[in-house]
C-alpha positions in Angstrom: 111.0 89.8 124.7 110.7 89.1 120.6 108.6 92.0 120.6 110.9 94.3 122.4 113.5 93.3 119.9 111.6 93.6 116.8 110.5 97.4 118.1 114.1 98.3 118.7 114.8 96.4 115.4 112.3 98.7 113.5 113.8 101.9 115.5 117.1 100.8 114.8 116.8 100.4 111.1 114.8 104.0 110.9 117.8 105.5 112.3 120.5 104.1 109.6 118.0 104.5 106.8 116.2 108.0 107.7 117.3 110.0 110.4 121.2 109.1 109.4 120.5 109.9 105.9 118.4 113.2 106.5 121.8 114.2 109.2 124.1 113.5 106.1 122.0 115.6 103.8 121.4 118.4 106.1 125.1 118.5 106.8 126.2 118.4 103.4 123.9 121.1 102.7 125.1 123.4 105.4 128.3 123.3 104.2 127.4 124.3 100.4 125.3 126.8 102.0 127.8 128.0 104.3 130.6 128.3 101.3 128.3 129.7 99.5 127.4 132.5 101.7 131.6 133.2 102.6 131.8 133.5 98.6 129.1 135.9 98.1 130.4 138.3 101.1 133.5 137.9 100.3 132.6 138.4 96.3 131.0 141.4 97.4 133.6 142.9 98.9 136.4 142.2 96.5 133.8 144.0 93.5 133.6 147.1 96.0 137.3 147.6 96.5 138.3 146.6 92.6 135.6 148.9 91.8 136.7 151.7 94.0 140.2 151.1 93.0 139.3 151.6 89.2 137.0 154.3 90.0 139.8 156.4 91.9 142.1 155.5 89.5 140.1 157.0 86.4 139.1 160.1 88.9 142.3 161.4 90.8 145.2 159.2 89.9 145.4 158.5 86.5 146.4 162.0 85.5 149.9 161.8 88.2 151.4 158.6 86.4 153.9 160.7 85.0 154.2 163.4 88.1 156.8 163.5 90.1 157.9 162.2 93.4 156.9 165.6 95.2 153.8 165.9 92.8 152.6 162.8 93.4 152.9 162.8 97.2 151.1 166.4 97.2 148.5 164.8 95.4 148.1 161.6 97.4 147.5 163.9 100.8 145.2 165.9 99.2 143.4 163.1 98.3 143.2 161.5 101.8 141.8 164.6 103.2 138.8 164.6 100.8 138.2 161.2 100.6 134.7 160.3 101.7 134.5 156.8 102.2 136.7 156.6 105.2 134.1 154.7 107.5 134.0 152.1 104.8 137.7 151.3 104.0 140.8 152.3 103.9 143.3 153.8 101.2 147.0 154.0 101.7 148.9 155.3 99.1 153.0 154.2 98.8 155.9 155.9 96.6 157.4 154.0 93.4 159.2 152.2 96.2 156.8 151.2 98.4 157.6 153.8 101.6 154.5 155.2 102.8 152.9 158.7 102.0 149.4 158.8 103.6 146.6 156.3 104.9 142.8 157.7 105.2 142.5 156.6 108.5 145.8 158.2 110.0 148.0 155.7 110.4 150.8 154.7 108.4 153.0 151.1 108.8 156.4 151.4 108.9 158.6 150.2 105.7 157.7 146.8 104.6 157.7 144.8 101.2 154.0 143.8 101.3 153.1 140.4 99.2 150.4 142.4 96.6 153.1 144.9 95.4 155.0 142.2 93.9 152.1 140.1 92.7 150.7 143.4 91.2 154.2 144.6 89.4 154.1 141.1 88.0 150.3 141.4 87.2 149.2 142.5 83.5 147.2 144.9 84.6 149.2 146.1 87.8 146.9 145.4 90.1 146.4 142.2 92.9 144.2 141.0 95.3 145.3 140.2 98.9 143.8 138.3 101.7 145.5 137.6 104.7 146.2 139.6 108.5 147.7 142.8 109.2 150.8 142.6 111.9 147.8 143.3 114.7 146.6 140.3 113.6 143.7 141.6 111.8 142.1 139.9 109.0 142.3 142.4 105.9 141.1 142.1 102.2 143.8 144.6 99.7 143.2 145.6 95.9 146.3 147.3 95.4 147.5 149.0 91.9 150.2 150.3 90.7 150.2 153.6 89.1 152.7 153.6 86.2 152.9 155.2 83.1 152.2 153.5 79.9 155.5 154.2 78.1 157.8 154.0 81.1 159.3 151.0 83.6 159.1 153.4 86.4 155.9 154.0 88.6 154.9 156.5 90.0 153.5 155.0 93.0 151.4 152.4 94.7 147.7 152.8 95.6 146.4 149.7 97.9 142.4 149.7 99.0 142.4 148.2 102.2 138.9 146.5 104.1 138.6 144.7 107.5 136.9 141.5 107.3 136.5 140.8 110.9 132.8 142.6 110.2 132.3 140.5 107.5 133.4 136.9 108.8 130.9 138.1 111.7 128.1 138.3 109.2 129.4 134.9 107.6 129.2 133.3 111.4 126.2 134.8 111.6 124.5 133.2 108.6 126.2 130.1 109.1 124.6 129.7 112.6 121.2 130.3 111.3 121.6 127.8 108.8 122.6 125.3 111.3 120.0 126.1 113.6 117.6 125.5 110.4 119.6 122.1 110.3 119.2 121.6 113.6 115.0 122.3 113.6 114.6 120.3 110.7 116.8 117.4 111.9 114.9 117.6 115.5 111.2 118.4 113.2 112.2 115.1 111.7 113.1 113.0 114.5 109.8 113.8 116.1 107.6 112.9 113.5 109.8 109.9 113.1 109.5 108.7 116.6 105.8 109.2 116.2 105.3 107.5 113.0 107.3 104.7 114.8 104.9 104.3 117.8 102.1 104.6 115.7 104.1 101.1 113.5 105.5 99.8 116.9 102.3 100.0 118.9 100.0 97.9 117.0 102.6 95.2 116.0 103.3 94.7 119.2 99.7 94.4 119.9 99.8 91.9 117.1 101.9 89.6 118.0 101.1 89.3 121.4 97.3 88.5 119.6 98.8 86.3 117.8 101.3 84.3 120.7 97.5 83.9 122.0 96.3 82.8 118.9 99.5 80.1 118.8 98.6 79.2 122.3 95.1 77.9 121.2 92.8 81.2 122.4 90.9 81.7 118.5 88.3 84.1 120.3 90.8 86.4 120.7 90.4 89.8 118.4 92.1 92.7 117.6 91.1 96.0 117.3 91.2 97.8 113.5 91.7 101.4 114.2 93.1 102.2 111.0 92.2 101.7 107.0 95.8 101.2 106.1 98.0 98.4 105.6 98.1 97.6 109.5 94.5 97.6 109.7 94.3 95.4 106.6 96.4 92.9 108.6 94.7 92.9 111.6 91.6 92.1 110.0 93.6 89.5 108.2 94.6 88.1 111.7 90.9 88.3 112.6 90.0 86.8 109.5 92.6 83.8 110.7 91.7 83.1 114.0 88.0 82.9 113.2 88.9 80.2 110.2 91.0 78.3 113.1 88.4 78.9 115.2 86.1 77.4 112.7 88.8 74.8 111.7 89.4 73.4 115.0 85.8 73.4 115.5 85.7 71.2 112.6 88.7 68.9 113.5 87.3 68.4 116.8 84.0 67.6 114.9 86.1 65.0 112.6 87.6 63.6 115.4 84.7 62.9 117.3 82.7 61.7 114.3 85.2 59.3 112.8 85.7 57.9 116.3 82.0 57.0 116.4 81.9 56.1 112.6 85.0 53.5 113.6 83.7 52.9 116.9 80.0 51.5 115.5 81.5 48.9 112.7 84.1 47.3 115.6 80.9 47.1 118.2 78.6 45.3 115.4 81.6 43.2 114.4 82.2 42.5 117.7 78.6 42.0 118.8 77.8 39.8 116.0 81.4 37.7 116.0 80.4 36.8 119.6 77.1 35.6 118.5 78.5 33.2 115.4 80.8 32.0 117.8 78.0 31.0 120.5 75.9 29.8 117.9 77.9 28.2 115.4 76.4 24.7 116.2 73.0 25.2 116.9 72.0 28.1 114.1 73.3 27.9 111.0 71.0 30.5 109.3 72.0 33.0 112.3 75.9 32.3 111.7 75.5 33.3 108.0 73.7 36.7 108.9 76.7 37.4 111.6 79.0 36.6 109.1 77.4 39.1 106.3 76.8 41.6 108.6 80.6 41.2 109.5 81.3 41.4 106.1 79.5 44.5 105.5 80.5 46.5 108.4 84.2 45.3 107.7 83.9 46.6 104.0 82.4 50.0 105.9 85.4 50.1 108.0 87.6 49.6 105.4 86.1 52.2 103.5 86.5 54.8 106.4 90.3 54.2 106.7 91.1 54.2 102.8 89.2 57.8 103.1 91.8 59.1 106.2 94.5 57.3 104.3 93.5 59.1 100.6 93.6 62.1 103.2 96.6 61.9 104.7 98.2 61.5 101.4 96.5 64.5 100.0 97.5 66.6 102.9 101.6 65.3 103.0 101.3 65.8 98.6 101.5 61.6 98.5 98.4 61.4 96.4 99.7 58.9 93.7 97.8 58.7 90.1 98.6 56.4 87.1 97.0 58.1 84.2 96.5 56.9 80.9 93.6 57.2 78.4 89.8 55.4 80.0 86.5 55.1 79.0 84.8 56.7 81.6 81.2 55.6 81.1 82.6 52.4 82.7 84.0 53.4 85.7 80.9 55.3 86.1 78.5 52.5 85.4 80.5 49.8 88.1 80.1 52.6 90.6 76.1 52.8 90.1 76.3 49.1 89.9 77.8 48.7 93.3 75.0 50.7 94.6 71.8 49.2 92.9 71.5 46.8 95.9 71.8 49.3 98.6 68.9 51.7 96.9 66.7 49.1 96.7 67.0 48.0 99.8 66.8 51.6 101.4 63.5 52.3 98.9 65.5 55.0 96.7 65.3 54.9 92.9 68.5 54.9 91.8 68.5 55.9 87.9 71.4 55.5 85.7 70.8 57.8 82.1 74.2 55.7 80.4 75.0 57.3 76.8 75.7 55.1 73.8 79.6 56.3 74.1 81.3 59.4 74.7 85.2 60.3 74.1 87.5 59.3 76.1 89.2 60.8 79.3 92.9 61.2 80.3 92.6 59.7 84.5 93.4 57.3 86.7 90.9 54.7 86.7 90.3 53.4 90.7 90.3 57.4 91.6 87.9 58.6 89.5 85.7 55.1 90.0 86.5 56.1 93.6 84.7 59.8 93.2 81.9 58.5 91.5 81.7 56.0 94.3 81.9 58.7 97.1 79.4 61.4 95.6 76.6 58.1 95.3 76.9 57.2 98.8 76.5 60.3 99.6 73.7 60.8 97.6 72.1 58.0 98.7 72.4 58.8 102.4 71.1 61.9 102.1 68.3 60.8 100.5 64.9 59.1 102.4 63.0 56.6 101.7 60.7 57.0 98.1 63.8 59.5 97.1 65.0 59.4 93.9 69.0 59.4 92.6 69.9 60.5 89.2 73.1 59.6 87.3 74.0 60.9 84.0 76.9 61.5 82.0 77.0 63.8 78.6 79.1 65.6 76.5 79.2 69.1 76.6 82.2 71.1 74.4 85.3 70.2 75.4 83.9 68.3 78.9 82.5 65.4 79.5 79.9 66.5 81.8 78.7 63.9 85.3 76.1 64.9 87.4 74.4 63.2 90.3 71.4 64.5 91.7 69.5 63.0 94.1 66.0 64.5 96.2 67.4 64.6 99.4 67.2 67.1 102.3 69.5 69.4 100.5 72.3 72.1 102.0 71.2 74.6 103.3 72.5 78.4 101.9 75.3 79.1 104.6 77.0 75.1 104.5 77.0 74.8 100.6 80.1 77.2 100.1 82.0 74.9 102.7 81.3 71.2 101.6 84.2 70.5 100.1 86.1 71.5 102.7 88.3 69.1 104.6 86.6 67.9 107.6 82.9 69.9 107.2 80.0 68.0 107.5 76.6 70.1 106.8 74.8 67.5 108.5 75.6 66.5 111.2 72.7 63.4 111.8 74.4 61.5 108.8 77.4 58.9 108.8 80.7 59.9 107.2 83.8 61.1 107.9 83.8 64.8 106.5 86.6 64.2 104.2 85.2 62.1 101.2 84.3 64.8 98.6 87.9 67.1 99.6 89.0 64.1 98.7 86.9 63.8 95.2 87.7 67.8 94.7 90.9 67.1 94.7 91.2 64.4 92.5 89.4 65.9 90.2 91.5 69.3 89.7 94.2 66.8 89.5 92.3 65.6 86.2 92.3 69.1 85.2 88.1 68.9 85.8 85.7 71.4 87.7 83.7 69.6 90.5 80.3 71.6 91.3 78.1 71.3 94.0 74.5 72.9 93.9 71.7 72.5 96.4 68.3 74.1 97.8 67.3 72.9 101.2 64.8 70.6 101.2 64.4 69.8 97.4 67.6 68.1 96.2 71.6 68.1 95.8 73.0 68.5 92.7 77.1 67.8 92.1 78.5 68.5 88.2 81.8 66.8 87.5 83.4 68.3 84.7 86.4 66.1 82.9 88.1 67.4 79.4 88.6 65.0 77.1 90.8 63.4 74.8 90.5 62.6 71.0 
C-alpha cells in the first residue's frame, strides 16, 4: 500500500511540475503563434489594398480630382470595365456624397453613410481602413480614399478597395489548427515519454522497497538486481551493500551474544564450583579454602572486567561515554598497566618487555581511559600469544605524537579480519576469550584524545597496534 502511494505520489508530482507546465507553455505559445499568424494575413492584406488604392490613385484617379460630377462618373465606369483584378477584390467607387456610381463586381448597395468615409474626410491623408461585416453579414476589410483636390473643400468623389476575409480567416483557422495539432503531438510525445520514464523510476523503487520491507523483516540474503549504471543502480547496490553488512552484523551480534554468554557463563560456574568447595571444606582444608577463595577472586575480577567492557559499550553506543581530561604523564599510566600484567606473563611463560623512556611530554587525556586501553590491547596481546611468546611495550616520541606500540608474537590476523578488528562485536579468533568489544572501545577513546589507533598483523608472525596521542607543552 506505501508503495502504491509513493508511485502515485511520484506520478502525481510529474504531472503539476512537467506535463502541467509543458500544457501552459504549449498553450501560451499557440496563442502567440496564432495572433501572430491573424496579424501577418491580415497585415498582408491591408499592404495589398493600401497599395492598390495608391497605385490606382497615381494611375486613373488622380488626374479627375478637379472633374466634374458627370466627368468623374464617366471616368469611374470606365474604370470598372477595365479593371483587372476583379477575382481578387473589389472597387466601388461613390460621388462627393457618397451615392454610388459603379462596383467591379456588379453590384452596387443602396445609399448609406458607411463608417470609413467619415474616418477618411477626418483623416490627414483622406484615406481609412475598415474592418467589420457587410449587411449579408460578410466579414470585409475597406481602404477607402477620398479624391479631393488640393486647393478645394469639395471632393470629387470616394474610391473604397473592398476584400472578403472569410478566405482569409479560413487560412487563419487553418494554420491555427495545425498549430494546435503540433501542440497537441508534442503535449501527447511528452506524456509518453513521461509515463515511460516514470515506470522506468516507479518500477525499481517499488522493487526497492519491497527488498527492503524484507530486509526490515530480518531476510539479509535478500538481493536486488542492478540493471542500470545510474543513480538507481548506485542505490541498489547501496541496499546490497547494506543488507550484506547486516547480514555480516547480525552474524556478529549473534556471535557477541553467544560469546559473552559463555565468557559470563564460565566465571559464575568456577565461582560457583569453587564457593561450594570452601564452603564444604572450610574446616578440614585450610590451604584448599585459600585457593577457592583466590580463584574466586580472580574470576570475580574477570567478571567484573567483562561487564565494565558492555557497560563502556553501551555508553559509547547511547554517546554517555564520560571523560575528565586534564594534562598526564602518560609513561605512568602505561607502566601500571604492564605492571598489572607481569604476573600473568610469567605465569603463562610469555616475556613481557617494557622499553620505558626517561620522560616524554605530556598528554591532554583522561587518565583511568587511557590506563584502560593500554590495559585492554596487553590482555589481548597476551592471549594471543603462546607459551615462549614474547610481548613488547614501548612508548616514544615522534613529532608532534607520542607514539605506543605493543607488539607481541602471537598467531597474528589473518589478511581478510585485520580491516574489521576494531569493529564492534568482531572477533578474528574465534578460539580465544573476550567479548569482541574491548579494542572499539580503545578506538574510540582514543579519537576522543584526538590520537590514531593502528593495528598491523601478518598471520602467524605477530600483532602489532600503534597508539598515536598529540601532545602538550
Amino acid at each position: 500500500m506505501d508503495t502504491i502511494i509513493m508511485v502515485r505520489g511520484l506520478t502525481r508530482r510529474w504531472i503539476f511540475n512537467v506535463l502541467i507546465v509543458v500544457f501552459v507553455v504549449i498553450v501560451i505559445s499557440e496563442l502567440a503563434l496564432g495572433f501572430f499568424v491573424k496579424n501577418y494575413y491580415y497585415d498582408s492584406v491591408d499592404t495589398s489594398l493600401y497599395s492598390s488604392c495608391m497605385r490606382t490613385f497615381t494611375s486613373y484617379f488622380g488626374r479627375y480630382t478637379s472633374a466634374t460630377p458627370s466627368e468623374f462618373e464617366l471616368a469611374a465606369k470606365e474604370f470598372a470595365e477595365n479593371f483587372e483584378d476583379k477575382g481578387k477584390m473589389e472597387v466601388q467607387v461613390y460621388d462627393r456624397d457618397g451615392r454610388p456610381i459603379v462596383s467591379t463586381s456588379g453590384y452596387t448597395q443602396p445609399d448609406l453613410e458607411h463608417v470609413d468615409f467619415s474616418a477618411a474626410r477626418q483623416s490627414e491623408d483622406g484615406t481609412a481602413r475598415w474592418i467589420g461585416k457587410s449587411p449579408m453579414g460578410e466579414k470585409l476589410m475597406t481602404w477607402t480614399m477620398v479624391l479631393q483636390p488640393s486647393d478645394s473643400q469639395v471632393s470629387a468623389g470616394i474610391l473604397r478597395f473592398v476584400v472578403s476575409l472569410e478566405d482569409v480567416d479560413g487560412e487563419i483557422l487553418m494554420n491555427i489548427l495545425t498549430l494546435v495539432g503540433v501542440g497537441v503531438l508534442i503535449l501527447l510525445l511528452v506524456s509518453l515519454s513521461g509515463l515511460f520514464f516514470i515506470k522506468s523510476i516507479t518500477s525499481p523503487i517499488r522493487e526497492i522497497t519491497e527488498t527492503a520491507n524484507r530486509i526490515a523483516a530480518g531476510n539479509f540474503d535478500v538481493r536486488l538486481a542492478v540493471r542500470e549504471a545510474d543513480e538507481i543502480g548506485k542505490l541498489c547496490d547501496t541496499i546490497n551493500y547494506m543488507a550484506s553488512e547486516l547480514k555480516s552484523a547480525e552474524n556478529m551480534k549473534n556471535e557477541f551474544i553467544s560469546s559473552i554468554s559463555h565468557e559470563l557463563r564460565t566465571p559464575l560456574t568456577v565461582i560457583k564450583g569453587w564457593g561450594e568447595t570452601v564452603d564444604m571444606s572450610a574446616e578440614t582444608d585450610p590451604a584448599l579454602v585459600h585457593k577457592g577463595l583466590s580463584v574466586i577472586i580472580n574470576e570475580s575480577e574477570r567478571l567484573s572486567g567483562l561487564v565494565e567492557d558492555l557497560l563502556d559499550f553501551s555508553r559509547m553506543q547511547s554517546g554517555h561515554f564520560t571523560f575528565h581530561m586534564e594534562k598526564i604523564d602518560l609513561l605512568a599510566e602505561l607502566g601500571e598497566a604492564v605492571y598489572l600484567y607481569e604476573d600473568a606473563a610469567r605465569q603463562r611463560g610469555i616475556d613481557l618487555i617494557y622499553v620505558e623512556p626517561k620522560s616524554l611530554p605530556p598528554v591532554m587525556g583522561d587518565p583511568d581511559r587511557l590506563r584502560q586501553v593500554f590495559i585492554n590491547i596487553i590482555d589481548n596481546a597476551l592471549k594471543y600469544t603462546q607459551k615462549g611468546g614474547q610481548v613488547l611495550v614501548e612508548a616514544a616520541q615522534q613529532d608532534v605524537y607520542i607514539e605506543v606500540t605493543v607488539k607481541d608474537t602471537g598467531c597474528g590476523i589473518a589478511a581478510e579480519d585485520l580491516q574489521k578488528v576494531k569493529a564492534k562485536f568482531y572477533k578474528a579468533n574465534k578460539d580465544v576469550r573476550g567479548s569482541g568489544i574491548g579494542l572499539a572501545v580503545a578506538d574510540e577513546i582514543i579519537k576522543y584524545h584526538k590520537g590514531i589507533l593502528e593495528v598491523d598483523s601478518k598471520e602467524g608472525v605477530g600483532t602489532t597496534v600503534s597508539i598515536f596521542l598529540p601532545f602538550v607543552s
